[in-house]
N, C-alpha and C positions, 0 to 999 in steps of 0.2 A: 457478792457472790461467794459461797461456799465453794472451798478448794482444798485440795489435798495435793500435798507433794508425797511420791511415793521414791522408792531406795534409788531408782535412777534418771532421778532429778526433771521425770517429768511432770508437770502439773496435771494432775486431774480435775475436772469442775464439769457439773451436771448438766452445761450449758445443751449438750447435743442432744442432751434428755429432756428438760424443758422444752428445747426449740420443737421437739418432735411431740410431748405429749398437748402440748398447747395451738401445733402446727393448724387447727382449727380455727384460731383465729385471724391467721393469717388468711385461709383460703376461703375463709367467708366471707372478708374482705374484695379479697379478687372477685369473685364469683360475683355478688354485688354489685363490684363494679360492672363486669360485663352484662347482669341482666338489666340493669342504667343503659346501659348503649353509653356509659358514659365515652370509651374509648373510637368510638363509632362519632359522638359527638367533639370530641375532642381534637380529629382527625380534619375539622370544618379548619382550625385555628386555636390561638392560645384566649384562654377562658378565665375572668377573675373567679373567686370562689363564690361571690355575691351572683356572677351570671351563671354558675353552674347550678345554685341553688334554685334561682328561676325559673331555669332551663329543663331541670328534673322535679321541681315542684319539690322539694328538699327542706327541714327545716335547720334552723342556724345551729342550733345545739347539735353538736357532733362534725358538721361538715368539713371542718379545717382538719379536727383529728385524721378521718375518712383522707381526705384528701392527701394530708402530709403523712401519714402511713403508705399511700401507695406510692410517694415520691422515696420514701423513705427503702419501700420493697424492690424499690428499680422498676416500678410500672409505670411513673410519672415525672415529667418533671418539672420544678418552678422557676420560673426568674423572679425575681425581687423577697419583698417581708411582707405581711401585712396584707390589710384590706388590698391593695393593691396590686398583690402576688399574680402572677398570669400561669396557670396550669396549661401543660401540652405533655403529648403523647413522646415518650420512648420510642428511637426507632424499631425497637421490638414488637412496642404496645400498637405503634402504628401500622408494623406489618401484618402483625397477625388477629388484632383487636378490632380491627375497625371492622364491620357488618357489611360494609359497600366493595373491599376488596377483595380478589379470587381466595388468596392465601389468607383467610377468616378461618381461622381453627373453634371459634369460641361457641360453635355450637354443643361440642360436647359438654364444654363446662356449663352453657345453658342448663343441660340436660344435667349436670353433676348439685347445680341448685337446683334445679325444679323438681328433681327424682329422687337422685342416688342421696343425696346428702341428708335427707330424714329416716331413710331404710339404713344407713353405715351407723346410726348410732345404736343397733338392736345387734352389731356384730357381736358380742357376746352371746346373745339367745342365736344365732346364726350356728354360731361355733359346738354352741352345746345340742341346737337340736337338727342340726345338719339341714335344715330347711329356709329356703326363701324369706326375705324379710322385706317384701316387696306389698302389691296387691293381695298376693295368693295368700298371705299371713290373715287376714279380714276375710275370707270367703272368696274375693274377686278372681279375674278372671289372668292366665299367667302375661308375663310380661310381653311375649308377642301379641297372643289374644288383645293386650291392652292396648296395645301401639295400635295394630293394624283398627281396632275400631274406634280411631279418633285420628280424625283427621289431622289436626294441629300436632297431635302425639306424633304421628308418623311423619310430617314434615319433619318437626325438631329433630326425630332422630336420624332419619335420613343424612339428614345436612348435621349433625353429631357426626354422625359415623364417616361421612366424606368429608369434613373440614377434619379429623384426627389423625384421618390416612391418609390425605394430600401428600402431604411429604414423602409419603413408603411407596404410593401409588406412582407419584413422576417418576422414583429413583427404579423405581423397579422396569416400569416401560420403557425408561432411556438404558437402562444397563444391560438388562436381558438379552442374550441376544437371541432376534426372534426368527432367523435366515432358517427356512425348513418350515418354518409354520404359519401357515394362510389361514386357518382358521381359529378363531376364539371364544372362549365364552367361559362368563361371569358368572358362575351359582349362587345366589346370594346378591346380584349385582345392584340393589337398592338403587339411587342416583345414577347408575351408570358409571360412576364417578371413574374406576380401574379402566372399564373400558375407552371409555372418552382417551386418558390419558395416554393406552395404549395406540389409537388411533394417532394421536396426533405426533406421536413418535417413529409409528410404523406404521407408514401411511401402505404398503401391503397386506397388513393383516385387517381381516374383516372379522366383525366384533359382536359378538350376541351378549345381552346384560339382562339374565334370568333372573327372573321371581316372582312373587307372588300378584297376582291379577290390579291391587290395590296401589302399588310401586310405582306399576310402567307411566303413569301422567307425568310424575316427578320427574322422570328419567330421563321421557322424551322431552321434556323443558329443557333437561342439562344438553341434551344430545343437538339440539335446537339452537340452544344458546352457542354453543361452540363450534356449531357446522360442518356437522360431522355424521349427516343422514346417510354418506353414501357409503359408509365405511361400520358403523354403530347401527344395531336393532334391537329392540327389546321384543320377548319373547316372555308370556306367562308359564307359569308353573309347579306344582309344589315341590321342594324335594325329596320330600319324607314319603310321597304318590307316586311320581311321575319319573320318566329316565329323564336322565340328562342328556341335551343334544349334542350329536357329535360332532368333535371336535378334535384341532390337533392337541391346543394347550386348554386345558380346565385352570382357571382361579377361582378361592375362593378367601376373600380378606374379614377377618373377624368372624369366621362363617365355624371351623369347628369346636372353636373353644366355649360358644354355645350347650353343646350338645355333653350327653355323660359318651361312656368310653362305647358301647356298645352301637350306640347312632354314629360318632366319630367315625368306627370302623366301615358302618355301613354305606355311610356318605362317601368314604376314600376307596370303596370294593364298587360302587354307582361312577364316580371317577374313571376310575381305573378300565372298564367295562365301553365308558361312550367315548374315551380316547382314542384316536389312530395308532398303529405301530408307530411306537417310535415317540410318542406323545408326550407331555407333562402334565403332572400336576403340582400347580403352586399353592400354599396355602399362607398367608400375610397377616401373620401375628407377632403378637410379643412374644417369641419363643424366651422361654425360661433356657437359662443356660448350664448344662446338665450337672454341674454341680451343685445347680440352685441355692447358689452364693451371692451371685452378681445382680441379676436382674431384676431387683426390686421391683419397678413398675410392672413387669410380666407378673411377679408371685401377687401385687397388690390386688392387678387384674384380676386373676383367679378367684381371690377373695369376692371381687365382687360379682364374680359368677357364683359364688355359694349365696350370695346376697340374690341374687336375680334370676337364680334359675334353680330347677331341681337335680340336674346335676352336669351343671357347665364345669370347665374345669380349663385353663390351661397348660402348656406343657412343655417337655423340650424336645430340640431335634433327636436326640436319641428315641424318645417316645414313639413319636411320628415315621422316625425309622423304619419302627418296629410294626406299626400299624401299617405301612405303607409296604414294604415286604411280604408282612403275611398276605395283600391281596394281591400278590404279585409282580411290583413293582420291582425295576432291578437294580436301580441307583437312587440314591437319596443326595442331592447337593443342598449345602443352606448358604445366603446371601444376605450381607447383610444390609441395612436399609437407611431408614434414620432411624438415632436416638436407641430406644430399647428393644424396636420391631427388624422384624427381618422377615425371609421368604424361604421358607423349606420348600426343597424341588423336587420330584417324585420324577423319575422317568420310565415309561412303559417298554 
């Protein structure tokens, strides 16, 4: 490795530069593995490399590499040498890899191979033509339009979007405190997923999970699944047509950073409008952090709203402040959540 000692005696070497412009081979790797279900299968017991090649229909050239690369990345790991070696699952890889358990994050990364990961290699032509690198690049149809008219499309992202925010979802239903408000609702509420989790935290707050007509089957499955009819309702609707129902607290999770600055405002002035006195609104994003130093996966976020939409964008709590103000809100508190997400909080 190429190095360089510089006057105060610390080592430079390009390694952080390598690891980031090559970091493609590493998460092609992942991704692979989760659209395998290898970590799903993994989760049955420990697996020679000969039964995993069986088992996925795999041929021998490459599979050890594959293999010993993710033990290698901390996703896996081996006892023994050899033919003989027995692959198992990382308590990590078991908590959040496997497709059978609640805490399955790995729909999104489904979605980051099956979607995102051939439109990210045109971010140059992104950057220079400020335009989608999506569908809409080919003539087709935009990245909603696409989801909602495929069936399978809008499963994957659904359960995308609710195995990513799991984490932001519980922390946010358990911390909040929700004393003062009986009523709620989801804009955007896809899965249910916010509100499920809301209910089963604050078994007084009753829960409406908004969207669009094509959603609510999904919804009421989760809603179903976790028993929680008496408390959770899904309610159709568009938000870009229709008011929002009233309520005391509005959420919305990954819902504005969709949108350019002009619908952002109009969505939070529609908020602001079907709240009670005294009301909130949340909104559960990667907020960028206002010196747009730290946040890396909020700013990478954003990129990939220039990738997926015509002009998504995300942001920081100063931003939203600001939006949230002019439509007359009178406090702004932010929370933070897991990881790089948080909850900006609007009070009416």
């Amino acid at each position: 490795m190429v190095s360089e000692t510089i006057s105060t005696n610390v080592e430079v070497t390009p390694m952080h530069i390598l690891q980031t412009g090559l970091g493609f081979w590493s998460s092609k790797v992942l991704l692979t593995a989760v659209n395998f279900k290898l970590f799903t299968l993994l989760a049955q017991g420990h697996k020679t490399a000969d039964e995993l090649r069986t088992a996925l229909n795999l041929q021998q050239r490459g599979l050890t590499d594959f293999l010993d690369a993710l033990v290698a990345m901390n996703f896996l790991e081996r006892e023994g040498n050899g033919a003989r070696a027995q692959y198992f699952n990382t308590q990590e890889s078991d908590t959040f890899l496997d497709k059978n358990k609640p805490s399955y994050v790995g729909g999104i990364l489904e979605m980051a191979n099956n979607r995102l990961y051939p439109f990210w290699s045109h971010l140059d032509e992104a950057l220079q033509t400020g335009m989608p690198q999506n569908e809409v690049k080919s003539g087709g149809k935009s990245l909603f339009e696409t989801l909602y008219d495929d069936e399978q499309k809008l499963e994957e992202f659904v359960a995308a979007m609710g195995g990513i925010q799991a984490g932001n979802f519980n922390a946010f239903a358990s911390q909040f405190n929700f004393s003062g408000f009986e009523t709620h609702c989801d804009v955007g509420g896809a899965g249910a997923d916010l509100s499920i989790h809301i209910a089963l935290h604050n078994p007084a707050v009753h829960s409406i999970s908004w969207d669009l007509p094509r959603v609510a089957p999904i919804a009421n499955r989760n809603i179903e699944r976790f028993k929680v009819q008496d408390r959770v309702v899904t309610q159709s609707g568009d938000f870009f047509k229709d008011e929002f129902p009233k309520a005391d607290i509005i959420t919305m999770g990954n819902i504005l950073h969709d949108w350019d600055l002009e619908q952002k405002k109009m969505l939070i002035q529609k908020a602001y409008k079907a709240l009670s006195k005294g009301g909130a609104l949340v909104a559960i994003e990667n907020v960028i952090d206002d010196e747009r130093r730290q946040n890396a996966f909020g700013l990478l976020m954003s990129l990939n709203m220039l990738i997926e939409t015509h002009g998504g964008f995300d942001y920081t709590a100063a931003d939203f402040t600001s939006w949230a103000k002019d439509a007359g809100f009178t406090r702004v508190d932010i929370m933070h959540l897991t990881g790089p997400s948080s909850a900006v909080i609007a009070y009416k």
